[in-house]
C-alpha positions in Angstrom: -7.5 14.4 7.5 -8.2 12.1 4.3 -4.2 11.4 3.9 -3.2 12.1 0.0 -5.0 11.3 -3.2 -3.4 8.3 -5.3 -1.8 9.3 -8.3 0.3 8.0 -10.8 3.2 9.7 -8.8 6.9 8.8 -9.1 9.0 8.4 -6.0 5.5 5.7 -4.1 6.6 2.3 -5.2 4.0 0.8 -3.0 2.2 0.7 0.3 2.3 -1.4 3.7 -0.9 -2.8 4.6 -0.8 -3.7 8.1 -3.8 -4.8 10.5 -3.9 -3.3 13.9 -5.3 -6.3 15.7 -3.3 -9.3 14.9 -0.4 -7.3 13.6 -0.3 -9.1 10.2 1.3 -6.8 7.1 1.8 -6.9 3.6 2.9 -4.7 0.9 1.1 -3.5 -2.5 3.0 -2.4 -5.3 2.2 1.0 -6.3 0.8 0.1 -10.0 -1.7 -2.3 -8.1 -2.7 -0.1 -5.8 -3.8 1.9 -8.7 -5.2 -0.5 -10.5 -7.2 -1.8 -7.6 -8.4 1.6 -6.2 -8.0 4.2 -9.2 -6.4 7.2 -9.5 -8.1 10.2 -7.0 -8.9 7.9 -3.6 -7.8 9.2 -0.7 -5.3 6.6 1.4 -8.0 7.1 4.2 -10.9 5.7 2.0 -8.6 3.0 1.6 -7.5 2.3 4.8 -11.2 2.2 5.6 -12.3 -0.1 3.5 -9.4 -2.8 4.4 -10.5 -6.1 5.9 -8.1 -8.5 7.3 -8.5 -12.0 6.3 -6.4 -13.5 8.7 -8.7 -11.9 12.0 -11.8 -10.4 10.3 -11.0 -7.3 11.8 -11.4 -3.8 10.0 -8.5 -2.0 11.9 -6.8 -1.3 8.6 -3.8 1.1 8.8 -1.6 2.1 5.3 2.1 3.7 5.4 3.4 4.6 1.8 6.8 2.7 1.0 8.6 5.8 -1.4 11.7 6.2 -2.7 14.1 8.6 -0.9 16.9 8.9 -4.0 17.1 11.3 -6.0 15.4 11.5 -9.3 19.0 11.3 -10.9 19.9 8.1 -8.3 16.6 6.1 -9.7 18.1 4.6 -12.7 18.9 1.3 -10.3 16.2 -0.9 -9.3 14.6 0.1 -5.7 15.6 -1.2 -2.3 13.3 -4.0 -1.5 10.6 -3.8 1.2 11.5 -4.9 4.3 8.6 -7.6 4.0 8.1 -9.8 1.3 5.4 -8.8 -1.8 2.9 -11.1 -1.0 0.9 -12.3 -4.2 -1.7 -12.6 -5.1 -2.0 -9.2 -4.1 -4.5 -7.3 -2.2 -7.9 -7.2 -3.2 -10.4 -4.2 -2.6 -11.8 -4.5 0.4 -9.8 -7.2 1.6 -6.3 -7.6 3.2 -4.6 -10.7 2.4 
């Protein structure tokens, strides 16, 4: 299973980047994650390719943040993640 393609899809408004060793997380907006990966990578290639700069381990894992509302109901601003944007943002290949 590759996961799903990234797209320029409405309802993803970002993804959780989360290391499976030390436990350390961060969220990506969805516009950078396709501006850092492109449109067309799987979330597999990308969870892959995740290094984490706190423990140097490369037990990346991904979970997309979306938006449950309605289309109609999206006209107010998202709820916030439940941990903070971190930025500078996530680069390829590396986990902040």
């Amino acid at each position: 299973e590759r996961g799903y393609r990234i797209t320029k899809t409405d309802g993803v408004l970002g993804l959780y980047l989360s290391c499976l060793a030390c436990k350390r997380t961060v969220v990506m907006l969805w516009s950078d994650v396709v501006k850092t990966w492109g449109v067309g990578t799987w979330t597999r290639d990308i969870a892959r390719s995740l290094k984490c700069s706190n423990c140097g381990e490369r037990k990346g894992s991904i979970m997309a943040w979306s938006d449950s509302r309605s289309p109609a109901g999206r006209d107010d601003p998202p709820p916030a993640p439940c941990h903070p944007i971190t930025d500078p943002l996530v680069g390829q290949r590396r986990m902040l």
